[in-house]
N, C-alpha and C positions, 0 to 999 in steps of 0.2 A: 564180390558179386556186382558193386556198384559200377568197377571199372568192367566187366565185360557187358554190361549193359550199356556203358558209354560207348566201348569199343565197334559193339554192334549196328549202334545207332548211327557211327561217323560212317561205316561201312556201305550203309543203305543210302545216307546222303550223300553218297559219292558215287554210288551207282547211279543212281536218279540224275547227280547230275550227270554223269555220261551219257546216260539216254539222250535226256535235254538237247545236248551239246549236239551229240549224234545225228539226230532227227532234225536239229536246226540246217549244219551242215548237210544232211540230204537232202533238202528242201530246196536249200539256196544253190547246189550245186545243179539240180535237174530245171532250175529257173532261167538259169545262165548268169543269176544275178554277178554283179562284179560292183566292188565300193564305188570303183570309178564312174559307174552310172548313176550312184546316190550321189558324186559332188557335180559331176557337171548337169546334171538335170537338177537340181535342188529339192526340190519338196514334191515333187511330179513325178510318180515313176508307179509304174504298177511289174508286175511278173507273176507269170503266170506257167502252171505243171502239167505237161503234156497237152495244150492247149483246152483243157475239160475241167480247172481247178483256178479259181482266180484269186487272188489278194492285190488289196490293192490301198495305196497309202497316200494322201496327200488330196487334189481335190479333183474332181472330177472331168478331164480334158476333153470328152469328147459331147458336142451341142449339139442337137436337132431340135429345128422347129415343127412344132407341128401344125399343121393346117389342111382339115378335113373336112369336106361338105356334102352332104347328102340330099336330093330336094327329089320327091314320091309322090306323085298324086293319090288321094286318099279314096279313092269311088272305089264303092264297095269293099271298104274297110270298117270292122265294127271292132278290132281290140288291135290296140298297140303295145308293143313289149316293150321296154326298154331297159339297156344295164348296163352302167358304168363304173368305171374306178377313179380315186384321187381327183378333184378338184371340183367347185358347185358344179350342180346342174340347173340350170334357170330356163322357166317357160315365158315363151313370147307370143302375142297374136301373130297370126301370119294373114293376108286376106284372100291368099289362093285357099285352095282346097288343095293342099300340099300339106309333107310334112315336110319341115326343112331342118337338119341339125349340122349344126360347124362344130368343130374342135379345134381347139386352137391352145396354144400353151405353151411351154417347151420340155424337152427331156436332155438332164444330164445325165452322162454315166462312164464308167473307168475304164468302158471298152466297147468295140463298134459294134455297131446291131441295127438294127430294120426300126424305125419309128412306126409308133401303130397306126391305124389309121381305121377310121369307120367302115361297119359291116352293115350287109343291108339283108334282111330275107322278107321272101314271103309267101305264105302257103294260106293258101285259099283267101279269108277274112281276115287273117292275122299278120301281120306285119312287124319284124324285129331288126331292132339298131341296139349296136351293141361297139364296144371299142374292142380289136382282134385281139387274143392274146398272143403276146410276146413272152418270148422268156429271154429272162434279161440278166445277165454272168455280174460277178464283179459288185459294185454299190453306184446305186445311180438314185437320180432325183430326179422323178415324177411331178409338174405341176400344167395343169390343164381345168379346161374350163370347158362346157359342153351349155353350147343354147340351143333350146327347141324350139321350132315356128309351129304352132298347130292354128287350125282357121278357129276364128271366133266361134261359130255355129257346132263346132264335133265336139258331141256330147257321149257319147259312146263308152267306149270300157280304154281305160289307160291303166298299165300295170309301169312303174318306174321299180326300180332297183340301183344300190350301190354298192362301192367300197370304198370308203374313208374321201367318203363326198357328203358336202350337203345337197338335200332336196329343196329348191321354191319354184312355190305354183301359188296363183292367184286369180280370183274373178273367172273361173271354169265352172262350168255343168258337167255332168257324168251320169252314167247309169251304175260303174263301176268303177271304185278310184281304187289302189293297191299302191303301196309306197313303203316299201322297204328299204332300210339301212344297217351296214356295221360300220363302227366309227366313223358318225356323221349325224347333222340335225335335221328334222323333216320340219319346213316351215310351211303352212296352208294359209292362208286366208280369201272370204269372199266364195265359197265353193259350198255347192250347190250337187250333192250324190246320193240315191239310195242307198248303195253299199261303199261305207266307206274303212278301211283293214290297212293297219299302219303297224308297221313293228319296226324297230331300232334295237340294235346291242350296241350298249357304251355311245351310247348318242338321244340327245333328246329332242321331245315331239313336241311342238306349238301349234296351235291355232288359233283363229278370231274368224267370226261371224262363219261358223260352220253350217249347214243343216242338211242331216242326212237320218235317212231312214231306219239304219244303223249304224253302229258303229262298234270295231273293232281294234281297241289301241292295245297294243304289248311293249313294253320296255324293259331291257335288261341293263340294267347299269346306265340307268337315265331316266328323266322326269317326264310327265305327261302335263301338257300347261293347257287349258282349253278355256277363250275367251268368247261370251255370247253364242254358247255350243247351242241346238236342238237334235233332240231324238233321242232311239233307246240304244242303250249305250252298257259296251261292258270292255272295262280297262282292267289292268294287270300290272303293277310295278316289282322289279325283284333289284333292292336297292336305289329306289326312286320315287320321289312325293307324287300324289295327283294331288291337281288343281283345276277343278274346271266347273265354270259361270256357266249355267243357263239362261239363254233367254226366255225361252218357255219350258216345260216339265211337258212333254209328251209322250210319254214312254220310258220302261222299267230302266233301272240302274243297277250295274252286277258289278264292282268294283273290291277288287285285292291287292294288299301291298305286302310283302315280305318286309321288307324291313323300308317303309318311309312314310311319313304324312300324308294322310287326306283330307281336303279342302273343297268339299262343295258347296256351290251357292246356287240356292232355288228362289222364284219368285214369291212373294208371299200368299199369291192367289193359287199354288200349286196345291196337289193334292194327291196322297204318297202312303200308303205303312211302311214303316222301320222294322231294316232286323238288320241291327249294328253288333258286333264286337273285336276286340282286340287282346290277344295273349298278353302284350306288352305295353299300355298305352293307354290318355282317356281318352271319353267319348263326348262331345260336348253338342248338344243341339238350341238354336234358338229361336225352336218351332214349338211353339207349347204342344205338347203331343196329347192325344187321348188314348185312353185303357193302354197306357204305360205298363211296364214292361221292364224292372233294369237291376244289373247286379254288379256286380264289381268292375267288369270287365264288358258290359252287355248293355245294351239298349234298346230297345223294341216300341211301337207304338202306330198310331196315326194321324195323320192330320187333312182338314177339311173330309173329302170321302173317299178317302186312300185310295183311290184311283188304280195308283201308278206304285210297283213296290221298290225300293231302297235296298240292294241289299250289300253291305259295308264291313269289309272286315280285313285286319291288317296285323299280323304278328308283332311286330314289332313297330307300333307308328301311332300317334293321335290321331283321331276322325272327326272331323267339325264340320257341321252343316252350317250354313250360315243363310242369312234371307241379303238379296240384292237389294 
């Protein structure tokens, strides 16, 4: 019984490899490939099946630079779109009442095709720049760089977006800020917005000296880091710490973590009820609280004339208030 089970077994791996074998040689035969083109090209050669099916081995021969510019007068413009892939995107003053954006960068890849280049639209009040999309065969390497010129004075509504780019902006006013990312960091500082609505997957979110009327931060597989924040404020981690400094306490606090640390710090003169807990995690505060409140997992209380409410709680993570 042992040998027809062996018998069996050499039979199927022998079929398998004929397939193998098979499928290899139909491949290379519908490519045209021939050895003679792996020695005299050496390490450089791609082939390709029916011209709709690429492989491609060795490093990438074909270069395009890119260099793109777009420059818009801005009268009677109240919201900007913008969305990019691979590489920062960095804002700059401009002193026209222009928007002005370049691209610039280069693109490798294992076979020829159209370099992208900036799109412009615009319908009514709204205006969108955007990078075209390309589809692109084969393996290629994307690195690009996008600056925006906006005028000092446009305070208006700005919606940015990415892919596997970071976001910096700094020293801006807004009525409406919006900054989306997937794999990529959103860095703020100096900004000044009513509404300010930040989300990242697999990228994390920074700021320093914020102050916004609200705020909306989401991160999915990444931190929330907030230095010298003001206003009411409601973040969300799933797999990532918040951390975020007030300068002042003016407005409630709605904060969730799936699984990571929270770290906030209030002024000592703030004034807040608690309602903390954690499935998996302690809770630590170093606010002397009154008509407390706590159980194993739980914290509850107020401090000066709870004003302003706290509300904290994290599956899987510690939660520590701390005084600045």
């Amino acid at each position: 019984m042992k040998n027809t089970f062996m018998k069996r077994f050499c039979i199927m791996l022998a079929a398998i490899m004929l397939i193998c074998y098979g499928s290899a040689a139909i491949i290379l035969k519908l490519s045209n490939f021939s050895f003679s083109q792996l020695i005299n090209n050496g390490n450089d050669f791609s082939f390709n099946i029916n011209k709709g099916f690429n492989f491609s081995t060795g490093f990438n021969k074909y270069n395009y630079d890119l260099n793109d510019e777009i420059n818009e007068n801005l009268d009677g413009v109240d919201n900007i779109q913008l969305s990019f892939v691979s590489g920062d995107i960095v804002f700059h003053e401009n002193n026209e009442n222009k928007i002005k954006v370049t691209l610039s960068g280069s693109l490798r890849s294992s076979s020829e095709l159209t370099a992208p280049k900036l799109q412009y639209s615009k319908n009514g009040s709204t205006i969108k720049v955007s990078i075209q999309k390309s589809s692109f065969f084969g393996s290629y390497s994307l690195n690009s760089k996008v600056d925006i010129y906006l005028p000092k004075d446009y305070s208006k509504n700005l919606s940015v977006s990415s892919v596997s780019a970071d976001i910096l902006l700094s020293d801006k006013k807004f009525i409406n800020l919006e900054a989306v990312t997937t794999s990529g960091d959103i860095k703020l500082s100096n900004i000044t917005v009513d509404s300010l609505n930040i989300k990242t997957v697999s990228g994390d979110m920074s700021g320093s000296n914020i102050t916004s009327n609200k705020l909306v931060a989401d991160a999915v597989s990444g931190k929330i880091d907030f230095d010298n924040f003001e206003g009411v404020t409601k973040a969300s981690t799933i797999s990532g710490d918040i951390t975020i400094k007030y300068a002042n306490l003016i407005g409630n606090i709605d904060a969730h973590s799936t699984s990571g640390d929270m770290r906030l710090g209030l002024p000592d003169s703030s004034s807040f009820t608690l309602d903390s807990s954690s499935t998996s995690g302690d809770i630590n505060s170093r606010f002397s609280l009154n008509n407390t409140s706590s159980g194993k997992r739980s914290l509850s209380g107020s401090y000066g004339n709870g004003t302003n409410k706290l509300s904290l709680h994290t599956t899987s993570g510690d939660i520590t208030l701390n005084k600045n």
